[in-house]
N, C-alpha and C positions, 0 to 999 in steps of 0.2 A: 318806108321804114328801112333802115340799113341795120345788117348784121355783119358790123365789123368783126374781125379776127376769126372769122367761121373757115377752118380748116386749119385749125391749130391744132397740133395732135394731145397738147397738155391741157386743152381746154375745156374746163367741166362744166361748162355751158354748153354743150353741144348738143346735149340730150333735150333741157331745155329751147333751142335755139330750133332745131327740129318739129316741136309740137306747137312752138306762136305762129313757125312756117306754116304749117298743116292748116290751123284755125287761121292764119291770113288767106290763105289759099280758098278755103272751103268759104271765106267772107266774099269772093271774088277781087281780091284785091291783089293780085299776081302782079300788075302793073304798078304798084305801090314799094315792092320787097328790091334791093338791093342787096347784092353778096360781096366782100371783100375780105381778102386776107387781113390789112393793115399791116403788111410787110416795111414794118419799119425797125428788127433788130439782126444785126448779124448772126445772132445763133440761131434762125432760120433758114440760112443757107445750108445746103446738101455739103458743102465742102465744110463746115463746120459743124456736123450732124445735125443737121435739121433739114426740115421735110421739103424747103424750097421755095419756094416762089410761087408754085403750081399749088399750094398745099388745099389750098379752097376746093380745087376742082379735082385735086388728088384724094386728099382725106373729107370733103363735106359733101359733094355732090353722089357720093355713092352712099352714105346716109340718107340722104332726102331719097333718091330714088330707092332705096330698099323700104322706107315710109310711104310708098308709093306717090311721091311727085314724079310726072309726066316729064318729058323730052321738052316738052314744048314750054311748061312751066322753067324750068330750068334754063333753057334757053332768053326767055325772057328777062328771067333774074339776073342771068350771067352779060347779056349781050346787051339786049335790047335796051332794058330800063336802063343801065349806066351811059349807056352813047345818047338818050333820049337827055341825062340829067346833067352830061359834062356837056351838052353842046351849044355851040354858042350863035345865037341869033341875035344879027342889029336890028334894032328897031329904027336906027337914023331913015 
């Protein structure tokens, strides 16, 4: 499951977006969860006041950990599960 635009600072899904975390987590399904910004507008850039590029791991990642997800879960979401999901195996 991906939760795109999670570290948006306008985004009122956040709160929501926190507790499916929780209940995926508490399902064991950590290896399932993906996080992205979806930085795809210029009014997120810090030179145009907005929060950046970092914003997922700036503004979403100290949510979830204040919910109490773990280093490791986090790690996963952030690192792991996306290099497991863009990467690319031939099968020739």
């Amino acid at each position: 499951m991906a939760f795109a635009h999670s570290g948006k600072p306008d985004d009122p899904r956040a709160d929501e977006y926190v507790k499916t975390i929780l209940t995926l987590l508490d399902a064991g399904l950590v290896e399932r969860i993906v996080l992205s910004s979806d930085f795809a507008s210029q009014k997120y850039l810090r030179k145009n006041g907005g929060s950046g590029i970092d914003m997922t791991i700036a503004n979403f990642v100290p949510r979830l950990r204040r919910a109490g997800v773990t280093d490791a879960a986090v790690r996963t979401m952030l690192i792991e599960n996306p290099h497991r999901v863009v990467s690319f195996v031939s099968h020739a």
